[in-house]
TORDO-601497 format. One line per field, with one value per residue (C-alpha): residue number from 0; residue in three letters; chain; x, y, z. Coordinates in steps of 0.25 Angstrom, whole numbers, plus 2048, in hexadecimal, padded with zeros to 3 digits. Example, Ala and Ser with C-alpha at 12.3 -4.5 7.8 and 13.67 -1.06 7.14 Angstrom:
papa <- 0  1
lovo <- ALA  SER
lumlum <- A  A
u <- 831  837
v <- 7EE  7FC
w <- 81F  81D
END
This chain:
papa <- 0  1  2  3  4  5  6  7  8  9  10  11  12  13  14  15  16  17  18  19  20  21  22  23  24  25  26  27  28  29  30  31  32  33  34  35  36  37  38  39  40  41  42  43  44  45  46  47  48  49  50  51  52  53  54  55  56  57  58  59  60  61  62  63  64  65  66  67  68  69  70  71  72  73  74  75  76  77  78  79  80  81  82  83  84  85  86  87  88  89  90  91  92  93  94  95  96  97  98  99  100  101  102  103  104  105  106  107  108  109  110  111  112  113  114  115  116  117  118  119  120  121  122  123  124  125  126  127  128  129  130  131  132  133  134  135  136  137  138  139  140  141  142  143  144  145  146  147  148  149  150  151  152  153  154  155  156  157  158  159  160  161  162  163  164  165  166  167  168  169  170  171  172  173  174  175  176  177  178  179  180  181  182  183  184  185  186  187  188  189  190  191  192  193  194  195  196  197  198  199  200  201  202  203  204  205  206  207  208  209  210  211  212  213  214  215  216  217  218  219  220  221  222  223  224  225  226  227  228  229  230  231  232  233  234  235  236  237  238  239  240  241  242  243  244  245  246  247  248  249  250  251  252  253  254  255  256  257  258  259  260  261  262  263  264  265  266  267  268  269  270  271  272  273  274  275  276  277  278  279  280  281  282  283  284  285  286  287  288  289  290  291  292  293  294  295  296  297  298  299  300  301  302  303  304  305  306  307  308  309  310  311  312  313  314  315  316  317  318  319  320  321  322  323  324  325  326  327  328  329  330  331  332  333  334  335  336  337  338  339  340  341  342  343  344  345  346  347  348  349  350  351  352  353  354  355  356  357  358  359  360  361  362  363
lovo <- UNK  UNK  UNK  UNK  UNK  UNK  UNK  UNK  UNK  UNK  UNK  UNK  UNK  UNK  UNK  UNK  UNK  UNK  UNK  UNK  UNK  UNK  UNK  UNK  UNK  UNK  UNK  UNK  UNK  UNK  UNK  UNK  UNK  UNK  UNK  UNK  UNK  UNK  UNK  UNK  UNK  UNK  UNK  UNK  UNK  UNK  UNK  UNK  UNK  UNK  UNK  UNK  UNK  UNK  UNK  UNK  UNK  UNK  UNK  UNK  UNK  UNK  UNK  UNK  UNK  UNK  UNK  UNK  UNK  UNK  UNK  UNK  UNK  UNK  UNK  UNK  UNK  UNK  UNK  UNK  UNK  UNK  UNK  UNK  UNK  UNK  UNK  UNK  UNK  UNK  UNK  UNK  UNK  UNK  UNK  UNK  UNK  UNK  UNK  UNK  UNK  UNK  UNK  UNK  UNK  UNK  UNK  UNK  UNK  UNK  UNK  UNK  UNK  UNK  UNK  UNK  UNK  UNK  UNK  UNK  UNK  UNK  UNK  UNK  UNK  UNK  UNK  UNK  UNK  UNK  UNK  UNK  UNK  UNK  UNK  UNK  UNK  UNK  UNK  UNK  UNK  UNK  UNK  UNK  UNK  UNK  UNK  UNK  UNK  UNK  UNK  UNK  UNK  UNK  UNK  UNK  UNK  UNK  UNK  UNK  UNK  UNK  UNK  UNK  UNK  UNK  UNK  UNK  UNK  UNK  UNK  UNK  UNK  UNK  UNK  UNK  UNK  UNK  UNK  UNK  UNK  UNK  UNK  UNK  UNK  UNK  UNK  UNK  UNK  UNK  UNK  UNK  UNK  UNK  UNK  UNK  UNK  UNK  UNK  UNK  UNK  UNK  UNK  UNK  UNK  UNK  UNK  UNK  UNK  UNK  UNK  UNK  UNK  UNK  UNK  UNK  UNK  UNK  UNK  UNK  UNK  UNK  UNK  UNK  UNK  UNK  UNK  UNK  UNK  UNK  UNK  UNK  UNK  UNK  UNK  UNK  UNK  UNK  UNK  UNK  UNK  UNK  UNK  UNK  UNK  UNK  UNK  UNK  UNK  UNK  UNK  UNK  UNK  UNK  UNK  UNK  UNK  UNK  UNK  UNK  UNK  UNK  UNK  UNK  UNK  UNK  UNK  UNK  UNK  UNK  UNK  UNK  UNK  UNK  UNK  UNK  UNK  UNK  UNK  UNK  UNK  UNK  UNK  UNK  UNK  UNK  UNK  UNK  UNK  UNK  UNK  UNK  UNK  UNK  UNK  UNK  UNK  UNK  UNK  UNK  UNK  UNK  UNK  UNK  UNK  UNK  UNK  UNK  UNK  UNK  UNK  UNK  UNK  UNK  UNK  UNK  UNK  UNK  UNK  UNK  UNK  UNK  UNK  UNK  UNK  UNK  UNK  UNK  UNK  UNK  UNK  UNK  UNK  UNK  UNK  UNK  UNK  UNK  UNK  UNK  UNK  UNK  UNK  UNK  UNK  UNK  UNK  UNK  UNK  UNK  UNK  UNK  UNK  UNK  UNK  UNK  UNK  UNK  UNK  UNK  UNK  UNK  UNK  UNK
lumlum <- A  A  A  A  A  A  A  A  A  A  A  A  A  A  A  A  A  A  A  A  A  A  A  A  A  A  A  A  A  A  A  A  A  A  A  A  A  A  A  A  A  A  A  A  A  A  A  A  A  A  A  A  A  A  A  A  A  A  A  A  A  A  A  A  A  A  A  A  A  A  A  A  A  A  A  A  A  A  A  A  A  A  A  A  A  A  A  A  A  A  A  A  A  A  A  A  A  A  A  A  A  A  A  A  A  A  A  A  A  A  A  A  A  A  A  A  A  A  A  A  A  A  A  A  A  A  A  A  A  A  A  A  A  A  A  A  A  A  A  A  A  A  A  A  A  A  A  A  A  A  A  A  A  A  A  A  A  A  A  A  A  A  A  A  A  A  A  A  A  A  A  A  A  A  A  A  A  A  A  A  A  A  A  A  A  A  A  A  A  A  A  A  A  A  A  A  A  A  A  A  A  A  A  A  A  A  A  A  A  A  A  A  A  A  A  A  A  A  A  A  A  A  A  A  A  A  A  A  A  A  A  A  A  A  A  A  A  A  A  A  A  A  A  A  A  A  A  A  A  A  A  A  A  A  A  A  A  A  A  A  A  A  A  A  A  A  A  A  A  A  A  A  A  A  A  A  A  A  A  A  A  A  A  A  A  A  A  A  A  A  A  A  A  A  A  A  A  A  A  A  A  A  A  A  A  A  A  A  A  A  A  A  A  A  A  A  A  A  A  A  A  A  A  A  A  A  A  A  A  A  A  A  A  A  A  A  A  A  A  A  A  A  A  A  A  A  A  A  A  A  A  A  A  A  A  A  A  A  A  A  A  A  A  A
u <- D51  D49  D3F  D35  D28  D1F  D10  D05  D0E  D01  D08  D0D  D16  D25  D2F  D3E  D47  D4F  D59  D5F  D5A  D62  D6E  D6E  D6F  D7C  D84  D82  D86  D92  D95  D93  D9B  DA8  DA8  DA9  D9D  D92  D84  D76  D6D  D60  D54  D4C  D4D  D46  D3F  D3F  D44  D47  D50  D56  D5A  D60  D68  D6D  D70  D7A  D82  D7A  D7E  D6F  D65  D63  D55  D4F  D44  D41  D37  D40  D49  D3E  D39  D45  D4A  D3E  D42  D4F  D59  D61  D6A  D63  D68  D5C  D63  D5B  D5A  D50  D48  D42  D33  D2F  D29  D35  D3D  D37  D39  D48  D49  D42  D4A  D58  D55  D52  D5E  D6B  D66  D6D  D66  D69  D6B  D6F  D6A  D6D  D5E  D5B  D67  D62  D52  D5B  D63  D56  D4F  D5A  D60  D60  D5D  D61  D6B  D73  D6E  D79  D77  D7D  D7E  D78  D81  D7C  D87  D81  D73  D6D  D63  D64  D72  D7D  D87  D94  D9D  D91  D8F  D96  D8D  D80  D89  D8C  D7E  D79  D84  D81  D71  D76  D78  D84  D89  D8D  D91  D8B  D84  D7D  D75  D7C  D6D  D73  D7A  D6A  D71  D71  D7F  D89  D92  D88  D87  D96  D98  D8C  D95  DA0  D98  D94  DA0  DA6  D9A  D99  DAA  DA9  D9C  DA4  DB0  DA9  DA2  DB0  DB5  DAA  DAF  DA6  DA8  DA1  DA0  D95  D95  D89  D85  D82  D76  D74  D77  D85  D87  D94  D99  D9D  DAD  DB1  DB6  DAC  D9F  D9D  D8F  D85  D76  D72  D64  D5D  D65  D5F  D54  D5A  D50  D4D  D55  D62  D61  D60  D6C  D73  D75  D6D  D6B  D5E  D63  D63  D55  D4E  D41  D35  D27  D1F  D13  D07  D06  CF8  CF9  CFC  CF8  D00  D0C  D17  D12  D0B  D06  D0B  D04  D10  D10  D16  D11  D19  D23  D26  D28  D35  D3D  D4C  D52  D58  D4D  D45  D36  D32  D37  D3D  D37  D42  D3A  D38  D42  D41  D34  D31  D27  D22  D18  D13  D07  D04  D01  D03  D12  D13  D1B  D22  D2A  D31  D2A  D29  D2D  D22  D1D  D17  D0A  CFE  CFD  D0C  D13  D21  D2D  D30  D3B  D39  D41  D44  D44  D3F  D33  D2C  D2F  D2A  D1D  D1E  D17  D21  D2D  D2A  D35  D34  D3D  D3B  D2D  D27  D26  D2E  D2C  D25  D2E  D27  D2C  D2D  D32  D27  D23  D2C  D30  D30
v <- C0A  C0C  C17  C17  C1A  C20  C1C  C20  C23  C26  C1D  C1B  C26  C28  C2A  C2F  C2E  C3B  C35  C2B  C35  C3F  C36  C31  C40  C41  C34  C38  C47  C42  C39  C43  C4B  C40  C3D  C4B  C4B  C56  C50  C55  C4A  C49  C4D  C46  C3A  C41  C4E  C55  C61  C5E  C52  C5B  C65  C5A  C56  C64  C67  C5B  C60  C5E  C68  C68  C5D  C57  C54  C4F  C58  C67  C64  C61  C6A  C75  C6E  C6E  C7D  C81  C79  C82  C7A  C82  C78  C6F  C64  C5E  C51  C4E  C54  C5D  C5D  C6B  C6E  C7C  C7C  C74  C7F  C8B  C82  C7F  C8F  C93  C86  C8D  C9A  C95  C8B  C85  C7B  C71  C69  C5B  C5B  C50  C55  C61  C64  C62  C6E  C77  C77  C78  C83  C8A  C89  C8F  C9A  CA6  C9F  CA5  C9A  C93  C84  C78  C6D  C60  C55  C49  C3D  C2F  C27  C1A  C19  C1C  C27  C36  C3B  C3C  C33  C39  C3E  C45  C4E  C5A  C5B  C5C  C65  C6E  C71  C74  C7F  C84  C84  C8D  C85  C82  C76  C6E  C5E  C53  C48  C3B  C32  C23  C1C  C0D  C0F  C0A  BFB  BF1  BEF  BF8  BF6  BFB  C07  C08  C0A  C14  C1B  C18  C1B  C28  C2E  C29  C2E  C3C  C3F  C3C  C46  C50  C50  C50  C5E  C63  C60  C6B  C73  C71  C70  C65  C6B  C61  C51  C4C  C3C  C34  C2B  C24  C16  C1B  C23  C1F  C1C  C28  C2C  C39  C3E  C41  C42  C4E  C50  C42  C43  C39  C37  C2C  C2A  C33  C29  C1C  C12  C04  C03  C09  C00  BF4  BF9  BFB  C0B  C0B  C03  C02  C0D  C17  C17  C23  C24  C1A  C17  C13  C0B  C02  BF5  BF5  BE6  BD9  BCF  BC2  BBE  BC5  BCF  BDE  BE9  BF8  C06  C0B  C0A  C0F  C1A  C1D  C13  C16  C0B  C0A  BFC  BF7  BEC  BEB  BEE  BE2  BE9  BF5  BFA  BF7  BF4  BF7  BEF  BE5  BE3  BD6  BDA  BDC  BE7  BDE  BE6  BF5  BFC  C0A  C09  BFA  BF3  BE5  BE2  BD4  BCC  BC0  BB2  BB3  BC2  BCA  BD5  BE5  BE3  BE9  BF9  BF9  C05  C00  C08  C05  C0B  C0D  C08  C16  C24  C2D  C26  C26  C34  C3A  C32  C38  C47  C46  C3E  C3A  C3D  C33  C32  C29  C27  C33  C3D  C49  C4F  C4E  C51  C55  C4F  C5E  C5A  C4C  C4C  C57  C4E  C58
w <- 9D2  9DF  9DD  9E9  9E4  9EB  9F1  9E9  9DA  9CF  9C6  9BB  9BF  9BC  9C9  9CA  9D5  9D6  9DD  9D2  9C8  9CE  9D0  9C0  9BD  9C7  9C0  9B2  9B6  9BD  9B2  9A8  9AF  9B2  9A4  99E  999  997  99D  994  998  990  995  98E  997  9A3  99E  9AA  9B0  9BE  9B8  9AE  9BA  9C0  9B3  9B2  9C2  9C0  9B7  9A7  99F  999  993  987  980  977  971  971  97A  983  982  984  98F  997  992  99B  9A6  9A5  99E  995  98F  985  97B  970  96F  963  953  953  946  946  940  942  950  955  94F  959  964  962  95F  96E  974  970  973  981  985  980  977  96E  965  95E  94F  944  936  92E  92D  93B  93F  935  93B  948  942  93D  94A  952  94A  953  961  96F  970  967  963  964  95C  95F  952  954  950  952  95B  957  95C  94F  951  94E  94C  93E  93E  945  93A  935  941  93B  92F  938  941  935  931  940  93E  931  938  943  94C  956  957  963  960  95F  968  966  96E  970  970  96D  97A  97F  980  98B  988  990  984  97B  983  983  974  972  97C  973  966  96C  96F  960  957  961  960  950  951  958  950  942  949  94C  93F  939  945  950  95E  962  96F  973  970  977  97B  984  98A  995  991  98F  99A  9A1  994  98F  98C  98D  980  974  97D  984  988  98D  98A  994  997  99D  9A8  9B1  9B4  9AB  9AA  9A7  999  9A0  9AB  9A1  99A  9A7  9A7  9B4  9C0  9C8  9D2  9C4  9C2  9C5  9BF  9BF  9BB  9C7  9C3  9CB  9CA  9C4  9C2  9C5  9BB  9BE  9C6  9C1  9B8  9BC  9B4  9B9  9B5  9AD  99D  991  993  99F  99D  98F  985  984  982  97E  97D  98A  993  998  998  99A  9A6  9B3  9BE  9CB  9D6  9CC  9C4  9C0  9B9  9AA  9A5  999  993  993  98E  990  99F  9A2  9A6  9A5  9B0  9B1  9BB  9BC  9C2  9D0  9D2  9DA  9D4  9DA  9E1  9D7  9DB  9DF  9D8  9D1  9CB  9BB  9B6  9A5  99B  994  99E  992  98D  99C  99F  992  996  9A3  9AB  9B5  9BD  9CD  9D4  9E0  9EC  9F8  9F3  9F3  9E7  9E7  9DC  9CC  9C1  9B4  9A8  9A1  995  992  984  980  974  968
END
């Protein structure tokens, strides 16, 4: 990664590269595409408009989220074609939003319990459009989803609620391994759990029409066969946990927190403006720190409060100059760009353009 900040950046202050952005949306489209593969890419990863247009210009056939608060966001921003990647637990309020959210776009909705499809059913009944819902099933990550071969009995009460139903998807999560075999046979596990999903659909005379997957830790993994729509999200930016697991190089990062060096307290070891509350918190087992640092990237951010990094280095490795401005490239994408107003776009140091993050704190 080699984003050249610009002189005078009021850090902390978060910084993408259109360029390699741009190019990370190409390959995945054209990979979609080789494969066979319908791409919907989750927005939740960026929740941005002018990168959602993007998505879409390539060839995405619309965006998942995860809230109706995104959802809503981005059917303002003008996209018609929405997929709530999550099972909605409807209260009354929720209910009216859903209602106005299907009258207004194509929407499909996630679902993985009888209850939960007949508030979805209830909330609908008599929308503009049609609602899809697509049955969760759990592929081997162990969240939210029924087990395979009871995909049909959730499928057949979001019918009997009103409701058409699409297929199934999952979200392959223990794919998030350093082991590229690991990722490999969340691949494989994926495609397994979805075809049984499918089938036990078609047996109670379904279509199945959709069968939705993907992520990007697997991405390049897939078989063409029983997957036929990927919900990759992360790699329009990766960051430092895709890099640690090998998913990304260095020339794939397209999005940064620049941050000051507001201290230098000891040979090898200086403190940045940049915290967890831009940073986010997030850690795994694979990723040394909490961040990577591209110029530096021997170094180790040790410790973070909310508006410190502890930055280490190696004996003998010289470190920025105090008031130097450094690139740290987060450990998770999401986290930082929730925390986030709006995305620098940055090419040949200069600013181009601000990005509002539309869609931060849309998370219910």
């Amino acid at each position: 990664m080699a984003i050249p900040l610009p002189e005078g950046l009021n850090t902390p202050a978060l910084v993408v590269d259109p360029d390699v952005l741009d190019r990370n949306i190409s390959r995945m489209a054209e990979a979609s595409r080789s494969g066979g593969f319908a791409l919907r890419p989750h927005a939740k990863a960026h929740k941005c408009a002018e990168i959602a247009d993007r998505q879409l210009r390539a060839g995405a056939r619309g965006l998942s989220v995860a809230t109706l608060g995104e959802a809503e966001v981005f059917a303002r921003s003008g996209v018609d074609d929405l997929f709530i990647a999550y099972p909605l637990w409807l209260d009354e309020a929720k209910a009216r939003r859903a209602r106005r959210l299907a009258d207004e776009v194509a929407l499909s909705v996630g679902v993985e319990s009888r209850e939960g499809a007949r508030r979805l059913g209830a909330a609908v009944r008599g929308s503009a459009r049609p609602v899809d819902v697509l049955v969760e099933v759990d592929s081997g990550s162990h969240r939210t989803g029924v087990r395979p071969h009871d995909a049909g009995e959730i499928a057949q009460a979001a019918a009997d609620a009103g409701l058409r139903v699409a297929g199934v998807f999952t979200f392959p999560g223990h794919g998030y391994r350093h082991d590229p075999q690991a990722r490999e046979r969340a691949a494989r596990d994926e495609e397994q759990a979805l075809g049984e999903a499918a089938q036990a659909l078609r047996d109670l005379g379904f279509e199945a029409r959709v069968v939705s997957g993907g992520s990007t830790p697997t991405a390049g993994r897939w078989q063409p066969g029983a997957v036929g729509e990927l919900r990759p999200g992360v790699y329009v930016c990766n960051d430092a946990t895709q890099l640690a697991m090998g998913t990304c190089g260095t020339e794939d990062l397209a999005l940064a927190a620049a941050a000051t060096v507001i201290s230098v307290p000891a040979p090898g070891r200086f403190v940045l403006d940049v915290g967890s509350k831009v940073l986010g918190s997030d850690r795994s087992a694979w990723v040394t720190g909490h961040g990577y640092l591209p110029r530096f990237p021997q170094a180790t951010v040790s410790g973070l409060w909310e508006h410190h990094a502890v930055v280490r280095l190696p004996d003998g490795v010289p470190g920025p100059p105090l008031g130097s401005v450094v690139a740290v490239v987060p450990n998770h994408l999401c986290t930082p760009v929730n925390l986030a107003d709006e995305l620098l776009v940055v090419r040949d140091r200069e600013v181009v353009d601000r990005w509002r993050v539309a869609a931060r704190g849309a998370n219910t």
